[in-house]
Backbone as CSV, one residue per row, in Angstrom:
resi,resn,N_x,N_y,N_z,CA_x,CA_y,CA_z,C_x,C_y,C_z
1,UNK,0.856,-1.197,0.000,0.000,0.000,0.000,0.885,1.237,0.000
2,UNK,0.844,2.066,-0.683,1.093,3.519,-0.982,1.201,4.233,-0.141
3,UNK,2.233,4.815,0.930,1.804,5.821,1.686,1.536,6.906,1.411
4,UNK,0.553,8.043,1.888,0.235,9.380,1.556,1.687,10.114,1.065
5,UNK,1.326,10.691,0.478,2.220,12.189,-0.022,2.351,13.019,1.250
6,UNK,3.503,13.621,1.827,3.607,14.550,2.846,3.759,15.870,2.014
7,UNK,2.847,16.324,2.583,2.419,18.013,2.205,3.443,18.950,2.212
8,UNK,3.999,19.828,1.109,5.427,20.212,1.552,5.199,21.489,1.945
9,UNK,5.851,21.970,3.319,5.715,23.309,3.991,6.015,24.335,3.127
10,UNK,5.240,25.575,2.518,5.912,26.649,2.159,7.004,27.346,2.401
11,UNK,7.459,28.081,1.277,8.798,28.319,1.366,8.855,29.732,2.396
12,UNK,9.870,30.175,2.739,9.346,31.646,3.842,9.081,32.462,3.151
13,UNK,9.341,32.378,1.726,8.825,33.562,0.358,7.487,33.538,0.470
14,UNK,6.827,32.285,0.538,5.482,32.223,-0.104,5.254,32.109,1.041
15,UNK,5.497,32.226,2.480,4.685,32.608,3.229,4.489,33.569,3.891
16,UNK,5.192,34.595,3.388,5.784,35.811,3.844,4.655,36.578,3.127
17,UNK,4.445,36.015,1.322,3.657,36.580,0.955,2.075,36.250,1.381
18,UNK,1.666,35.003,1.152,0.795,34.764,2.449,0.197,35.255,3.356
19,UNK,0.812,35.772,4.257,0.537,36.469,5.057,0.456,37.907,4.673
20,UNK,1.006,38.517,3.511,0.668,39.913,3.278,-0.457,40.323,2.603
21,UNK,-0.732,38.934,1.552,-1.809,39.064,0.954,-3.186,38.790,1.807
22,UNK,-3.310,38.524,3.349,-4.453,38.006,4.059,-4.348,39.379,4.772
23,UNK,-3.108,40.150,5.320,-3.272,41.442,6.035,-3.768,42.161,4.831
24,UNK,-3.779,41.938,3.471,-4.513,43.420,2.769,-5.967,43.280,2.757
25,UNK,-6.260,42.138,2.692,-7.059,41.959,2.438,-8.536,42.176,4.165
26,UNK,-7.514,42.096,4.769,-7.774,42.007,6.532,-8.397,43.894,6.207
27,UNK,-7.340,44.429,5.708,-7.852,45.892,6.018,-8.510,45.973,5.344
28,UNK,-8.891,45.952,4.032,-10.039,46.421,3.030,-11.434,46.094,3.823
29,UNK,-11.684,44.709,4.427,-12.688,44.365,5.141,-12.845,45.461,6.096
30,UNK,-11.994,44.960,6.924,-11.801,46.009,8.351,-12.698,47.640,7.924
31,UNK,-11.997,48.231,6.767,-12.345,49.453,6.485,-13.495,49.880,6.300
32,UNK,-14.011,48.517,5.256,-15.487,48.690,4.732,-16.688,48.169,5.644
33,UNK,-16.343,46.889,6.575,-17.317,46.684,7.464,-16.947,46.699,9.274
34,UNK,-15.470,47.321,9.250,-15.984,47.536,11.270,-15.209,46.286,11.133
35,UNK,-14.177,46.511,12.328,-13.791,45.501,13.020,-14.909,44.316,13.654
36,UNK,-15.687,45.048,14.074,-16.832,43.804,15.076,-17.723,43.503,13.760
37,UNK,-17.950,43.966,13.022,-19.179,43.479,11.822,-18.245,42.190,11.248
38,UNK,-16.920,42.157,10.844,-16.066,41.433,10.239,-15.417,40.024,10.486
39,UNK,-15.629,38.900,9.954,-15.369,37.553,10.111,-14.089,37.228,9.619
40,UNK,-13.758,36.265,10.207,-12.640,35.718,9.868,-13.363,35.188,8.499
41,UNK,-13.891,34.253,8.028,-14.662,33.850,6.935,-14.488,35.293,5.867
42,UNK,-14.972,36.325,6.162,-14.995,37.215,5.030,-13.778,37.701,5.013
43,UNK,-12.348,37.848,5.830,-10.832,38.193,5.338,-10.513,36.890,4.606
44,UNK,-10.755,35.895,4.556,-10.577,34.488,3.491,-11.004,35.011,2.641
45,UNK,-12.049,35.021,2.742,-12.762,35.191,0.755,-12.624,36.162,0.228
46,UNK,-12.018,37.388,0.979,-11.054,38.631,0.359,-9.636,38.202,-0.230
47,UNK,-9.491,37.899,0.677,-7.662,37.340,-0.069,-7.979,35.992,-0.530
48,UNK,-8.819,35.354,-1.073,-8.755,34.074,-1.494,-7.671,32.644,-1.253
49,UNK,-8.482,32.864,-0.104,-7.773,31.443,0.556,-8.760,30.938,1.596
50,UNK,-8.308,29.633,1.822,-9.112,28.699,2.885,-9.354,29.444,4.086
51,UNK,-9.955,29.575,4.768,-10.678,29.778,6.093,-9.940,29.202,6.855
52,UNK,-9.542,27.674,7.155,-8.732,27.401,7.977,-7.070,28.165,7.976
53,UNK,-6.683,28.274,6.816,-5.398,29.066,6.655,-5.111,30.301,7.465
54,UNK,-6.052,30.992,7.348,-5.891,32.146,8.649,-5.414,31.729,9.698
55,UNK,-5.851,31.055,9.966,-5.183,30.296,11.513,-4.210,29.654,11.742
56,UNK,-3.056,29.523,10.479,-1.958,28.836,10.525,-1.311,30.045,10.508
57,UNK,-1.630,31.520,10.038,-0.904,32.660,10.209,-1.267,33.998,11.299
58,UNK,-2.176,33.815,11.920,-2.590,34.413,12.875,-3.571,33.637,13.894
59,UNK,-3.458,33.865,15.330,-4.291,33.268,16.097,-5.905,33.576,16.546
60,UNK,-6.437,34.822,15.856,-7.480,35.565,15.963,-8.009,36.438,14.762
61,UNK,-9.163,36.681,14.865,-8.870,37.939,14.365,-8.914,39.810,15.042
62,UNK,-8.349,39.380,16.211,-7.966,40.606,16.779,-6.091,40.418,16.602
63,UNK,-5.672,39.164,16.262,-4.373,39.065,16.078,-4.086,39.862,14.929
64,UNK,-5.218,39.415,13.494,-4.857,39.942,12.676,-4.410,41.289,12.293
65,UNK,-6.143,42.056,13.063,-5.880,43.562,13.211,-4.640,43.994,14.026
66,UNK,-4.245,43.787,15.256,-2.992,44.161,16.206,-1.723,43.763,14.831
67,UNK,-1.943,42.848,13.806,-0.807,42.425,13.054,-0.591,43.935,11.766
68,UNK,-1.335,44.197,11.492,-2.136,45.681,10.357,-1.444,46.525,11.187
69,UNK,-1.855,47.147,12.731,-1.564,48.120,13.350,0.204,48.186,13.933
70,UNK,0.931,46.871,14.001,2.316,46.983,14.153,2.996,46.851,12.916
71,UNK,2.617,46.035,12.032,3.343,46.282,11.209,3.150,48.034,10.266
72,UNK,2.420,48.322,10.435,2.037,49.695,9.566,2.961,50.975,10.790
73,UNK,2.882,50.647,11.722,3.025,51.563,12.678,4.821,51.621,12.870
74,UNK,5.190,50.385,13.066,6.833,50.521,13.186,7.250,51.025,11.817
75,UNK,6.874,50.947,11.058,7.710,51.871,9.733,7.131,52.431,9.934
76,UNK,6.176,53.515,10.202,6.121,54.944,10.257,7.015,55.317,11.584
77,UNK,7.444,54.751,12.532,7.759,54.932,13.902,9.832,54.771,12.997
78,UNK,9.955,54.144,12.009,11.304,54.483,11.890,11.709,55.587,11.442
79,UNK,10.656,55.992,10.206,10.616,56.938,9.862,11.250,57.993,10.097
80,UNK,9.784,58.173,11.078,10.159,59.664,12.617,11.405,59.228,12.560
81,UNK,12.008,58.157,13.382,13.632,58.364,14.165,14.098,58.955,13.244
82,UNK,14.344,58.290,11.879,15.312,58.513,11.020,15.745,59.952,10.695
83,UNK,14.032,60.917,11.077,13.840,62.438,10.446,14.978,62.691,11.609
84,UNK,14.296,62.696,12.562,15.044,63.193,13.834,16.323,62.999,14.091
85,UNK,17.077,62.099,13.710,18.476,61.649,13.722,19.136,62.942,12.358
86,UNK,18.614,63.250,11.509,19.187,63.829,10.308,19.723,65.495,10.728
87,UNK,21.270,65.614,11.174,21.343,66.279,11.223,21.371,67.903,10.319
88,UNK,21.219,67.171,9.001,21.059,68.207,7.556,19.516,69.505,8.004
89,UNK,18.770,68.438,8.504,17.641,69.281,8.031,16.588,69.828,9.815
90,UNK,16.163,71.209,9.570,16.115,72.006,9.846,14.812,71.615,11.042
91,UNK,14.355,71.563,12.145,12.901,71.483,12.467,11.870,71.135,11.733
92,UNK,11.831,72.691,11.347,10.455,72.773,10.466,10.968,72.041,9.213
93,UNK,11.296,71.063,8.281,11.387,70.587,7.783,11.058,69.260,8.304
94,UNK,11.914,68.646,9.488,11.552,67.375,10.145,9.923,67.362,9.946
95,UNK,9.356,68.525,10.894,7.534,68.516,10.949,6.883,68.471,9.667
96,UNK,7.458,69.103,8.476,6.956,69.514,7.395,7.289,67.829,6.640
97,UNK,8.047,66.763,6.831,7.742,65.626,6.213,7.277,64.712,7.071
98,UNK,7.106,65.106,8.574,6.016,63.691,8.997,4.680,63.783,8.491
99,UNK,4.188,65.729,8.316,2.787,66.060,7.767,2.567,65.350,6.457
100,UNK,3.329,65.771,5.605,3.671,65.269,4.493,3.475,63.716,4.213
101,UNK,4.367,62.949,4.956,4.112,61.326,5.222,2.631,61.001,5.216
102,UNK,1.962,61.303,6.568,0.418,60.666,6.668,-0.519,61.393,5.744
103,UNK,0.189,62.919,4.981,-1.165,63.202,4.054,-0.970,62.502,2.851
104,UNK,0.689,61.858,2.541,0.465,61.496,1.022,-0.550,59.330,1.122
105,UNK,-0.676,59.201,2.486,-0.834,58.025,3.075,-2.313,58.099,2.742
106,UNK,-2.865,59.035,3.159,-3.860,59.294,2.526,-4.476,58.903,1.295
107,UNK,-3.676,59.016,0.017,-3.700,58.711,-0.887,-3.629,57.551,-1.609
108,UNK,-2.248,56.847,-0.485,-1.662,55.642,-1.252,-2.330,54.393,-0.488
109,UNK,-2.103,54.547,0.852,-3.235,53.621,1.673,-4.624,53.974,2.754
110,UNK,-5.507,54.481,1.587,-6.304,55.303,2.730,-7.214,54.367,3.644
111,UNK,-7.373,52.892,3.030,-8.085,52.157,4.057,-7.533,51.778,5.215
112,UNK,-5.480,51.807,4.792,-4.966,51.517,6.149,-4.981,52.619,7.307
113,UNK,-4.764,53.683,6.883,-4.738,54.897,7.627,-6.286,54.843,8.732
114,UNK,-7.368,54.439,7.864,-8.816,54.562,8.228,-8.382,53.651,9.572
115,UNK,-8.208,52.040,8.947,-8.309,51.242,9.918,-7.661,51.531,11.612
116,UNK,-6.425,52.333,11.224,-5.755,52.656,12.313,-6.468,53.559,13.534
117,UNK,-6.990,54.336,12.787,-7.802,55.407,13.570,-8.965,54.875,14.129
118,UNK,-9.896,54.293,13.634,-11.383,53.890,13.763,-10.503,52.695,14.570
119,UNK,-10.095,51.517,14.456,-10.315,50.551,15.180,-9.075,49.977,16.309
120,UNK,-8.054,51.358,15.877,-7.391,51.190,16.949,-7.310,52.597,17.687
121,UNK,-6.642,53.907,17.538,-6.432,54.958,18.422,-7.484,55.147,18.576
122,UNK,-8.932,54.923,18.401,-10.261,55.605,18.923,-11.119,54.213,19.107
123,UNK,-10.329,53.254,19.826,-11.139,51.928,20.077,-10.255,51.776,21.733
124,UNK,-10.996,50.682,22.502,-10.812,50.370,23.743,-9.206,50.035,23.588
125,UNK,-8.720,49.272,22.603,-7.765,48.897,22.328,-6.794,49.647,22.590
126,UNK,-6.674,51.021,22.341,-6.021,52.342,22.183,-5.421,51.646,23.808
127,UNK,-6.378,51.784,24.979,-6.156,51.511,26.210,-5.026,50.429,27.151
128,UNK,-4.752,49.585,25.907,-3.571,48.487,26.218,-2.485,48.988,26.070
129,UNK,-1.549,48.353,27.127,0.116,49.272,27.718,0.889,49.133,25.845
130,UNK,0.840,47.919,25.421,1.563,47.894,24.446,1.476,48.877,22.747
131,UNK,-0.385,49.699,22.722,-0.617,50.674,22.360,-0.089,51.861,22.240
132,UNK,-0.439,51.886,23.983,0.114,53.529,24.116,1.322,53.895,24.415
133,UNK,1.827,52.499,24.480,3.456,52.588,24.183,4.163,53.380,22.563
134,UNK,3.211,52.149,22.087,3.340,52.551,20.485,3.375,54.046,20.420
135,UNK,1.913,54.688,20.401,1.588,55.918,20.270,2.468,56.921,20.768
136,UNK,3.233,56.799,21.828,3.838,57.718,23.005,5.111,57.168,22.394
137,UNK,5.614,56.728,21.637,6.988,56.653,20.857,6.950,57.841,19.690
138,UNK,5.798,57.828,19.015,5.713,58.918,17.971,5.776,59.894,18.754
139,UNK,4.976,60.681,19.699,4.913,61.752,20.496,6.063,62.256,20.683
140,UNK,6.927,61.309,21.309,8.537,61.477,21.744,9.404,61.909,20.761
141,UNK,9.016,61.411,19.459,10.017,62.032,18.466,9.958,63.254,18.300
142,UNK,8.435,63.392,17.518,8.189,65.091,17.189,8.383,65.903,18.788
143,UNK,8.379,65.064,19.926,8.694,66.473,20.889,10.176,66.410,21.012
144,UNK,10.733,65.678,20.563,12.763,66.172,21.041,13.179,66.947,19.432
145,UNK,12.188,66.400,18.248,12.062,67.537,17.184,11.855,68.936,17.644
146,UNK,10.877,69.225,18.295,10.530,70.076,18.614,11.365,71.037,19.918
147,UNK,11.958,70.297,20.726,12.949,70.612,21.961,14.308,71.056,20.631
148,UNK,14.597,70.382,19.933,16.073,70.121,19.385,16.013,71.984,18.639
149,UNK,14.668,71.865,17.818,15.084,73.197,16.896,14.254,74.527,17.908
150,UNK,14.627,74.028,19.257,14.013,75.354,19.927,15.273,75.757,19.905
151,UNK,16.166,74.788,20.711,17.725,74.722,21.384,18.476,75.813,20.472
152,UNK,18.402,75.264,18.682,18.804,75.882,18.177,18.260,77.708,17.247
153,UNK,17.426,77.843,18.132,16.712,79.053,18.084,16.049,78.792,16.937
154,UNK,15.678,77.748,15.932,14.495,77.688,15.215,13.214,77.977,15.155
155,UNK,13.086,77.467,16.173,11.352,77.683,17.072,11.219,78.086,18.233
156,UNK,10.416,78.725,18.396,9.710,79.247,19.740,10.348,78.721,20.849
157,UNK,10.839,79.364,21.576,11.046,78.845,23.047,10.396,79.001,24.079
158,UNK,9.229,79.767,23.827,8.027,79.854,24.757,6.851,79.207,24.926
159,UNK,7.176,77.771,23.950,6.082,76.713,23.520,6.815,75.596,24.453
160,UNK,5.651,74.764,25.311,5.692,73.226,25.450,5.958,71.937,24.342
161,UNK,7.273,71.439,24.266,7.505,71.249,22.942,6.654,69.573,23.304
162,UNK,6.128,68.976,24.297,5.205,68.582,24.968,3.887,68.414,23.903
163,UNK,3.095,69.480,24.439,2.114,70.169,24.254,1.957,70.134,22.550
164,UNK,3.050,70.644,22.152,3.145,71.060,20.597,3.353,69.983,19.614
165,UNK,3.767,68.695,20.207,3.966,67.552,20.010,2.346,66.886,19.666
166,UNK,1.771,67.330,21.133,0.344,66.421,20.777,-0.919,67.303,19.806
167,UNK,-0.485,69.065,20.023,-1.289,69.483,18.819,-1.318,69.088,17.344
168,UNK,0.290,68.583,17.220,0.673,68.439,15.636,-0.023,67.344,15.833
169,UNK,-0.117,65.971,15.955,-0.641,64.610,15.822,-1.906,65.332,15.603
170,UNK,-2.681,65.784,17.123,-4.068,66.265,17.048,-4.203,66.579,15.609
171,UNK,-3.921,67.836,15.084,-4.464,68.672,13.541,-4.152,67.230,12.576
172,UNK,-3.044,66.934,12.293,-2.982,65.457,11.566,-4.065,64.389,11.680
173,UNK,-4.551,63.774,12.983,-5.379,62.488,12.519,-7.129,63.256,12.564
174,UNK,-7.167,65.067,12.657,-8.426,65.048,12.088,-8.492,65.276,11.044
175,UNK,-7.425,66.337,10.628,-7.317,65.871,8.859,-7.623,64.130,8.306
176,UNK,-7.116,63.190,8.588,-7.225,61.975,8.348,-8.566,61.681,8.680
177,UNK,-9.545,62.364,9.881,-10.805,61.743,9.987,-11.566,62.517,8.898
178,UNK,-11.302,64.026,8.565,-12.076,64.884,7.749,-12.097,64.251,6.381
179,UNK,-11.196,63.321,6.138,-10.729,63.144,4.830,-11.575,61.681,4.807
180,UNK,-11.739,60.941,5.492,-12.637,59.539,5.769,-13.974,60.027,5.858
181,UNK,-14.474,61.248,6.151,-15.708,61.223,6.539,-16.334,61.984,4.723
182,UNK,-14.887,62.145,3.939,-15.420,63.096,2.643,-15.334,64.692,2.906
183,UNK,-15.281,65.514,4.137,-15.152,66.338,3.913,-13.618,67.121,3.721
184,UNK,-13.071,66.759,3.504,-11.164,66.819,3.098,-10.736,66.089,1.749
185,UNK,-11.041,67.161,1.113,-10.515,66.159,-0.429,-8.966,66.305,-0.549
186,UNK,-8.535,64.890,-0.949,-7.005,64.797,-0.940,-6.863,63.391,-1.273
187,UNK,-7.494,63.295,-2.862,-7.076,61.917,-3.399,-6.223,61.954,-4.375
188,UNK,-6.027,63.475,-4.844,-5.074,63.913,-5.805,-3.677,64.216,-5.152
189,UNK,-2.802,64.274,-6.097,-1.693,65.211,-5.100,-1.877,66.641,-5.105
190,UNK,-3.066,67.342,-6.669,-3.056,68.716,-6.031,-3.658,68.879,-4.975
191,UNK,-4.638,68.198,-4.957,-5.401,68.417,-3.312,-4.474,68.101,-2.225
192,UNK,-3.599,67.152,-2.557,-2.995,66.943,-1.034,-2.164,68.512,-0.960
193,UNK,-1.974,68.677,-2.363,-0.586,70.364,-2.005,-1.416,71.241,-1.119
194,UNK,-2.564,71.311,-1.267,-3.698,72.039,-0.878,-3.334,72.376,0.845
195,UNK,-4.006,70.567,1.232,-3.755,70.191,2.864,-2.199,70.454,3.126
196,UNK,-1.222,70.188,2.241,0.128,70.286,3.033,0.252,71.884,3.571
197,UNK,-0.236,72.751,2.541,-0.184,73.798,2.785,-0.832,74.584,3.909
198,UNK,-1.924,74.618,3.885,-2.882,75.050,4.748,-2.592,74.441,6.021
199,UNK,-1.712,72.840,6.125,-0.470,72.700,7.683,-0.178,73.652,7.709
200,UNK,1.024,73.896,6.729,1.950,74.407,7.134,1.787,75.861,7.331
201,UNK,0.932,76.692,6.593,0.733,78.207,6.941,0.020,78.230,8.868
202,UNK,-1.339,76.793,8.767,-2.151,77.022,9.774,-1.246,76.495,11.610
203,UNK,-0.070,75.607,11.030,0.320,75.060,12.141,1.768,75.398,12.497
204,UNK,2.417,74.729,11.030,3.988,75.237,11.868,4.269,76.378,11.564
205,UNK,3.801,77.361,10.903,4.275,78.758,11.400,4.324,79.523,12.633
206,UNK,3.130,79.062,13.290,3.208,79.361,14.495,4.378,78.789,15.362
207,UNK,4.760,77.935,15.142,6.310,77.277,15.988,7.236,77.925,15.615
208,UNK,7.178,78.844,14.572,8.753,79.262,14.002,9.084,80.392,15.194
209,UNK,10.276,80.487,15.446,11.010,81.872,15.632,10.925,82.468,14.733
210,UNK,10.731,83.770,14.604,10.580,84.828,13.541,12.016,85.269,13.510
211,UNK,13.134,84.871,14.406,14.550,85.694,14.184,15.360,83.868,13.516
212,UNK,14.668,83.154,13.931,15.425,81.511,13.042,14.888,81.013,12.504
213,UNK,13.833,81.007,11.657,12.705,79.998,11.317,13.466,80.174,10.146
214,UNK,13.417,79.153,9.549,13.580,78.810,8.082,12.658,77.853,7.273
């Protein structure tokens, strides 16, 4: 008698992709029907694959989403460092490409951006240590951005670079909600020049030193 064929494990290519093609497909759902409306069953039949397969690459589907929200989040979180480490460029430049970053995100992944906001920073979830860890890493950058080009008389030294830290995020993820809800058009890039602008006149001017701002 014949023994069965042993099933051969994917390669880490094809499961690497695997798994990227079930997280896109994780957010498109996510976006269009709500984390709680959303089945594991309907992220399968988005990314076309078995139902049981999900579960050989994630243990939930709150795994999945927490999987969307770290992986999307640590590259934007290197990002920041990277701005902040660059000694070439100026404050208001650092601020002027994180704005830049989440408005052109807008464009390129606006269901991921959605998902982030709706089902994690404005969900119970937000509330877990390993969250607001996350979150309070971005904060930290733009505020030693913000400390660094006071130091060097760039900006205001009479601002909480604190404070000024959580306004910039603030004006950023309601732009991102204004823009989900339709009233913020910015699917073009002229429209996004639009929003970059109207930052930058409405927000970081006010941070500049008027004797260093550049």
């Amino acid at each position: 008698m014949r023994s069965a064929a042993k099933k051969t494990a994917p390669t880490p290519e094809v499961a690497a992709d695997r798994k990227k093609q079930i997280l896109k497909a994780a957010v498109e759902v996510f976006a269009e029907r709500g984390f709680h409306r959303t089945r594991v069953s309907d992220i399968a039949k988005r990314a076309g694959v078995a139902y049981g397969l999900i579960y050989h690459y994630f243990e939930s589907k709150d795994d999945v989403l927490n999987c969307v929200f770290e992986e999307n989040w640590s590259v934007f979180l290197k990002v920041l460092r990277d701005l902040e480490a660059n000694p070439e460029l100026a404050a208001a430049q650092k601020l002027r490409s994180i704005a830049a970053l989440l408005i052109d995100a807008l464009q390129i992944a606006p269901a991921t951006i959605q998902v982030i906001i709706q089902e994690v920073s404005r969900s119970d979830r937000f509330v877990h240590t390993e969250k607001v860890h996350a979150f309070e890493g971005a904060f930290t950058v733009v505020r030693q951005i913000i400390e660094g080009g006071q130091r060097r008389g760039e900006l205001r030294a009479d601002l909480s670079a604190q404070v000024g830290a959580y306004i910039f995020f603030g004006a950023l993820e309601t732009i991102c909600t204004g823009f989900m809800l339709g009233h913020i058009r910015c699917s073009t890039p002229e429209e996004a020049a639009v929003v970059k602008h109207t930052v930058e006149l409405t927000l970081l001017h006010g941070l500049l030193d008027p004797k260093g701002a550049k």
